[in-house]
N, C-alpha and C positions, 0 to 999 in steps of 0.2 A: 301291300306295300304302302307305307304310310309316307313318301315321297314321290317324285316325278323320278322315275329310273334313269341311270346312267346309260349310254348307250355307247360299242363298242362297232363300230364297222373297218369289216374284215374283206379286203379287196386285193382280191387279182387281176393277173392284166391276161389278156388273151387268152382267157379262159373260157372254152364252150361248153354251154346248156346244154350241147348234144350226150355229154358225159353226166349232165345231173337230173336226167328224168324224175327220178326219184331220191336225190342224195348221187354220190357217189357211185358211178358203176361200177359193177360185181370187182371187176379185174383190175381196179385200180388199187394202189398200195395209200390208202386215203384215212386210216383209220380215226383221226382227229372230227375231220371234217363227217366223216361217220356216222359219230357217235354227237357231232351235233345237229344232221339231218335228223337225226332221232329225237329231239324234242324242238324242232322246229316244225313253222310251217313252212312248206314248198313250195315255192314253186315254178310247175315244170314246164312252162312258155314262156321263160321272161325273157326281153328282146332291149339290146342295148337301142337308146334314139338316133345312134350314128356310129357305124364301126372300124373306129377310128380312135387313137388314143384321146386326142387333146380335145376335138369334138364332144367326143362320147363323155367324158368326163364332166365337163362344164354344163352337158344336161344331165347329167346324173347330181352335181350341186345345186344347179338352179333350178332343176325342173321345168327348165324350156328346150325346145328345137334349135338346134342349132340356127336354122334362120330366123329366129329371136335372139340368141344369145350373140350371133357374127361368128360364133366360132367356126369357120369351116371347115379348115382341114388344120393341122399339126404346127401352123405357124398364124395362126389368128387371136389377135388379141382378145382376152376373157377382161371383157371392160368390169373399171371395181364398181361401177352403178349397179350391178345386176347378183339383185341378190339371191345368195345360197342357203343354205340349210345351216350352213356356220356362222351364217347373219341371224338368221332366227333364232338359232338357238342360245346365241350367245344375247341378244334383246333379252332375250326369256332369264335369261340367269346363267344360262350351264357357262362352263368350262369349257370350249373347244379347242381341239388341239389334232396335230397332223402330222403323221411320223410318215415318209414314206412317197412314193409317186406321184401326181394328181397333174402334170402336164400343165400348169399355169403359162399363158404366153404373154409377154408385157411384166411390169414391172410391178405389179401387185404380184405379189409371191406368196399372200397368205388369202384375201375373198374369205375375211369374216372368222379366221381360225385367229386364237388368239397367240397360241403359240404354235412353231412348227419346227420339228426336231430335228430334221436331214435336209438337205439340200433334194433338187428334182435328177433324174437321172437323165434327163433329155435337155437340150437347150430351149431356154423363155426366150429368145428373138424371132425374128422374122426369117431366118434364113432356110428354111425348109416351105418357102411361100410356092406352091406350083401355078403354071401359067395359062389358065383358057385357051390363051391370045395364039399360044402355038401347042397346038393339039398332035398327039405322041410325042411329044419332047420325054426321051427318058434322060434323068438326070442322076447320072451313075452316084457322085459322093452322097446324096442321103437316099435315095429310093431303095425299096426293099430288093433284095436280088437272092438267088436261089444259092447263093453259098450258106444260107444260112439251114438249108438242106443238106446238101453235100459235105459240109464241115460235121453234122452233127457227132456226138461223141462225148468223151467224158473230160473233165478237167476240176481237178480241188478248189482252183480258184479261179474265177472271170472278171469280167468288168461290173457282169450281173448277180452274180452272186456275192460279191464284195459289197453291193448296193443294199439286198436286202437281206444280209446277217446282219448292218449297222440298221437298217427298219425295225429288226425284230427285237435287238440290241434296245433302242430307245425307247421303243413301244414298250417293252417289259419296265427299266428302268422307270418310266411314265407311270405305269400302275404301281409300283413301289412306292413313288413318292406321294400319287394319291392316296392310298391307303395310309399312309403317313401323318396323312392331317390331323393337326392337334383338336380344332373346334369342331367337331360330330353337328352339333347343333347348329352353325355357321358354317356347314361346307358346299361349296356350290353341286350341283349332280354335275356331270362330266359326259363330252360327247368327245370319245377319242376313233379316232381313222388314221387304219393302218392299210398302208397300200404297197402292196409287193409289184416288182416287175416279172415277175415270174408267172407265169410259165412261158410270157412272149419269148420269139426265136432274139438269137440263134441257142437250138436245140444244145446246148452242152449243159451235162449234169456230171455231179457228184459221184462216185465209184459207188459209193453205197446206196445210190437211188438207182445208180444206173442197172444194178445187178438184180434188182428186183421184179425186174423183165425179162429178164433173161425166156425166158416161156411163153411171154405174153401171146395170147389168142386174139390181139387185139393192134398187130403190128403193120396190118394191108388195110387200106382203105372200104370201104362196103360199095361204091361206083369206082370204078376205075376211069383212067385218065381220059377223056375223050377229044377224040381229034381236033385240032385248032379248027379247023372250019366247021368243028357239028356246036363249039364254045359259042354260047351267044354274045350278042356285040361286048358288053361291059366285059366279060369273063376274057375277052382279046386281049382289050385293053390292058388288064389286069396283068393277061402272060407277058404282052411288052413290057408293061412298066418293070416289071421281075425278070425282065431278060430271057428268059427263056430258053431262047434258042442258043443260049452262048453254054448250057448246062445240059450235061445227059443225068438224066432222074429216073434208074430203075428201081426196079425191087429192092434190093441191098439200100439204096440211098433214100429211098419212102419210111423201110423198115426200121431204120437208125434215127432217123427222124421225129419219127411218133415215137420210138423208146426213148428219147430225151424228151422229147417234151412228158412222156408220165412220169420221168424220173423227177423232171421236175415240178411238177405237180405232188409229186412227193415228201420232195422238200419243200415248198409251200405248204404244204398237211406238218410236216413238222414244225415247221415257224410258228404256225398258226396254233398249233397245240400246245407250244413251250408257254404262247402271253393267253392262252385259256386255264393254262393251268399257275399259272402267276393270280389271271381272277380269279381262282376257286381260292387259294391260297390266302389269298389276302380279303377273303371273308365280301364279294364285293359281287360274285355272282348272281347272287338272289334277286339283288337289288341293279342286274343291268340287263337290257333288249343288246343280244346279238345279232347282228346284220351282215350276210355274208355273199358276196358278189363278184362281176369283173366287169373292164368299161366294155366289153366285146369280145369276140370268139376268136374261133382258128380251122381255118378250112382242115388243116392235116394231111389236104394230099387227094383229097374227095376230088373229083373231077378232074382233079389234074392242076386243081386250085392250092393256092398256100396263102397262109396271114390270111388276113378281112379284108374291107374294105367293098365287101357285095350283100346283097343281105339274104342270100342261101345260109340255110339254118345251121350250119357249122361255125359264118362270119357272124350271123344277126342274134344267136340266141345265146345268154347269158344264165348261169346260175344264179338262184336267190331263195336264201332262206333267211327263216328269221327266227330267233328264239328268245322266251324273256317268261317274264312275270304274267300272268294275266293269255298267255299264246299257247292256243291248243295247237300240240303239232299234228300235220298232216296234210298229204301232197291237195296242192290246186290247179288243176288243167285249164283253166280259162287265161289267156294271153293278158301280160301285163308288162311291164315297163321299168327300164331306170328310172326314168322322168316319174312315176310314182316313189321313190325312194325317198325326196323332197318333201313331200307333204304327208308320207309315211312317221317321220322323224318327226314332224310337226306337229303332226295330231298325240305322239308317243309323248311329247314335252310336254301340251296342253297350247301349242300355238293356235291360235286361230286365224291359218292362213288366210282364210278368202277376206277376212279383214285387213292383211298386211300386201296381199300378192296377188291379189286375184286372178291375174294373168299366167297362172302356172298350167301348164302342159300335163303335168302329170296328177294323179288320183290318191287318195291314199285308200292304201291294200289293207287297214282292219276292216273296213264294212264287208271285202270280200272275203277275208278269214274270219267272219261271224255268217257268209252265205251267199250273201249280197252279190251280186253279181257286179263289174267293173263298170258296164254300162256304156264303153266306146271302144273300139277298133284302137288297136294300136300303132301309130304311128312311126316311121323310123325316115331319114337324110342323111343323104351322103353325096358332098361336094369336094372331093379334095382326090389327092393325085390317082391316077386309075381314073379318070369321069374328064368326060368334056364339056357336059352340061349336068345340071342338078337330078339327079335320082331320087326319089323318094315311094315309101311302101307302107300298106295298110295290113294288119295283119286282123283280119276279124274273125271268128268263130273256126272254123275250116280252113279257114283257103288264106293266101296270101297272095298281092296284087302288087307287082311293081311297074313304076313310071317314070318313062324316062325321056325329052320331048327330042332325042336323039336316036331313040330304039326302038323296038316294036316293044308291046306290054309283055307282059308276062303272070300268069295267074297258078298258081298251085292249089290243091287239094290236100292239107297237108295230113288226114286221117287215113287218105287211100293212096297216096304216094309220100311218103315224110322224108324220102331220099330228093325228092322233086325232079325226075326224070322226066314229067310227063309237061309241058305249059301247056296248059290248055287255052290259052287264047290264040291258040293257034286252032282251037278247034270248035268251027261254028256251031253247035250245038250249046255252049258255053259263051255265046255273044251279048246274050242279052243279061250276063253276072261280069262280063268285061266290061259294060256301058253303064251298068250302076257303079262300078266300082270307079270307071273313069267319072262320071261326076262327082262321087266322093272329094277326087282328089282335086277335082278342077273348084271343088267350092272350100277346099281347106287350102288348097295353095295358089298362088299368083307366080306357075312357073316361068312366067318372062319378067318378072320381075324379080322372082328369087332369082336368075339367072346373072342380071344385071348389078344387083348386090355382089354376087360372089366376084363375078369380072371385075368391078369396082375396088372391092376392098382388095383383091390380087394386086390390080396396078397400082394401088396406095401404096403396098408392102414392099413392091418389087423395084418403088421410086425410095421409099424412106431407107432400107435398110442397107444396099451399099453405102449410103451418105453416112448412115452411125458404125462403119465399121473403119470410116477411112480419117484415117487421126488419131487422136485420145479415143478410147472408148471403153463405156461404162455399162460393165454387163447388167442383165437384169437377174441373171440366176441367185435363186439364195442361197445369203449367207448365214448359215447356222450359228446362233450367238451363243455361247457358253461362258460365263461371270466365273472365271475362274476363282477368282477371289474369295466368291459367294460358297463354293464346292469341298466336302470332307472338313477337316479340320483348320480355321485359320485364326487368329489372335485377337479378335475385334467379338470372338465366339468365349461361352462358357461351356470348354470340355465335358464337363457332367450333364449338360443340358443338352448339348449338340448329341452324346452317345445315348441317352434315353430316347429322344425327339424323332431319332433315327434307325430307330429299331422296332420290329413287327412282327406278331405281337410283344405287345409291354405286359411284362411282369409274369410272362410263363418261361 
């Protein structure tokens, strides 16, 4: 390829790694995303850095921890100093652009995208800020609650599926117009990111996704629900915050549940295969790196858990493949990271991050798809509703170690238990891989001081933000700009010019 490739990231939301070991599992109605596990590389331990939407996100752009970025939880401002991959790329030359999700909170609505085609499907204010200061406070209007269980089901239209046909909608139109460009010679390469809300709850799909389960072998969880008192502390948390006890959740309402969420997953694979088959079409394949992901997982019902928000491997572990020019496919079992996504794209353009960013969190993944091994433990945080003090988790080799300065540790095995049935830090024989791993985290973190941040910026949020709601007030959500004027045919235009200019390809 005699340019720097275009690159194309394909992102869902609450989507778990537990379903893409290898691509795709067998039973899913997946067949897009399929057939591009087949010329990517895989791979089958990626771990979002926070599992969380608006968190996980902003280290998936910038390639830091949320205790570097501030983003904590769902209502923390993504400051515009802190640059992303849509800052580099665009320094570099490309085209970047944003059709779709990405959770911005604050009034930068773009973090380095030059253009961005949809508004966000969650609100950018403060108002979903949760409170240290009073610990189990569930707050019914935004916390997740288990209706989104018990409701599941089918419907032609949502509020979520309304969201990402107009995703897939501008994302296609987007590559139309790129391929459109008149100067080949003078056209910039393109970083386009499209980001679905789908497959997060609430579970309702389409008739026609919904039916394709109807058999499904794949409708009971593989642990069943275990008793609130055998739940460790965080996983309590978790059921109050979801209310729990206000919802009976049998069989029937587990099994309805996971069939919406494949169906929609389903429809995701079809989205995703309408604007892959827009790139073949418009001749623009060859020359793009595919990047295909989510900001974080989905319990499904495992434990008795639902959503994220823990980083058992249902919530923590993410799909990612990658496919392009120059990318021998084929799966990679060594643990890797969103937070490597950033400096993946970087080294793809020809940035030379550690000259611009040094301070990035994440690694880029070709040394490890040429052999290379990643060479650090991966990292994950999570501070926001569900948690009463900062959690944070190592994932290195085997095992995975979580800490929390409120709970006892927790260490898994994940080659000899991958359900994590067993924590073995509860078991002395295993003391002296608890105490390396606790120093680990004791010299990568300052948990009395990450703690202090997060209480801090909560009581910033939870003084600023009734004050900007009361009077005038100026959202910060975007607003999608369309030049009508500029669009199809208008008078200030030459008809013969505008109908050649606008057609692909010319002259067959």
């Amino acid at each position: 390829m005699s340019r720097r490739p275009n690159i194309l990231v394909l992102m869902a939301d609450q989507l778990t790694g537990t379903l893409f070991d290898d691509g795709p599992a067998g039973f899913l109605h997946a067949p897009n995303l399929a057939a591009l596990a087949g010329r990517s590389a895989r791979f089958s331990a990626a771990y979002t850095a926070s599992p969380l939407c608006a968190p996980g996100r902003a280290s998936f752009m910038s390639g830091q921890l949320p205790s570097r970025t501030r983003v904590y939880d769902n209502a923390a401002e993504f400051a515009s100093d802190i640059p992303t991959f849509a800052h580099h790329l665009r320094a570099a030359g490309y085209l970047t652009c944003l059709s779709g999700k990405m959770h911005f909170v604050g009034p930068d609505q773009l973090h380095g995208f030059e253009e961005r085609l949809t508004t966000d499907i969650y609100p950018a204010d403060f108002g979903w800020t949760p409170d240290y200061r009073r610990p189990g406070e569930r707050i019914d209007w935004w916390y997740h609650n288990l209706g989104s269980v018990t409701g599941a089901g089918t419907a032609e239209i949502t509020n979520q599926l309304e969201y990402d046909d107009e995703v897939a909608f501008q994302a296609i139109q987007k590559l139309y117009a790129l391929a459109r460009s008149r100067d080949d010679a003078a056209r910039r390469p393109w970083c386009l990111t499209v980001s679905f809300t789908h497959p997060h709850d609430p579970f309702v799909a389409r008739r026609r996704f919904w039916d394709l389960y109807a058999d499904s072998t794949a409708l009971a969880p593989q642990v069943a629900a275990l008793p609130f008192a055998a739940q460790d502390p965080h996983s309590q948390r978790l059921l109050r915050a979801s209310d729990h006890e206000a919802y009976a959740i049998g069989a029937a309402e587990i099994a309805r549940a996971r069939r919406g969420y494949f169906a929609n997953i389903s429809y995701v694979d079809a989205q995703m295969g309408a604007i892959l088959d827009v790139l073949r079409a418009t001749r623009m394949e060859d020359d793009t790196v595919v990047l295909f992901t989510s900001d974080h997982g989905e319990m499904l019902g495992e434990r008795g858990l639902w959503f994220k928000m823990s980083f058992f491997e249902g919530s923590a572990r993410v799909p990612l493949m990658i496919a392009g020019p120059d990318i021998a496919p084929g799966r990679i079992a060594e643990p890797v990271s969103t937070l490597d996504v950033n400096p993946t794209l970087c080294a793809l353009a020809g940035v030379d991050l550690a000259a611009v960013a040094p301070w990035t969190d994440g690694r880029p993944l070709l040394p490890l798809m040429h052999g290379e091994p990643r060479g650090a433990p991966v990292p994950m945080e999570y501070a926001a509703e569900g948690s009463e003090a900062p959690m944070v988790a190592l994932r290195e080799g085997r095992h995975k170690f979580v800490h929390c300065a409120i709970d006892p540790p927790q260490l898994f095995d994940l080659e000899s238990d991958p359900q994590e049935r067993v924590n073995l830090a509860e078991d002395p024989a295993h003391a002296g891989l608890v105490e390396a791993f606790a120093a680990r985290v004791a010299a990568r973190w300052d948990m009395d001081a990450f703690d202090r941040a997060v209480r801090e910026s909560q009581a910033r949020r939870l003084a600023v933000y009734p004050a900007l709601r009361n009077g005038a007030y100026y959202p910060w959500d975007y607003q999608p700009l369309q030049r009508a004027s500029e669009r199809y045919m208008r008078n200030h235009m030459d008809l013969n010019v505008l109908e050649q200019d606008k057609r692909f390809p010319r002259g067959e």
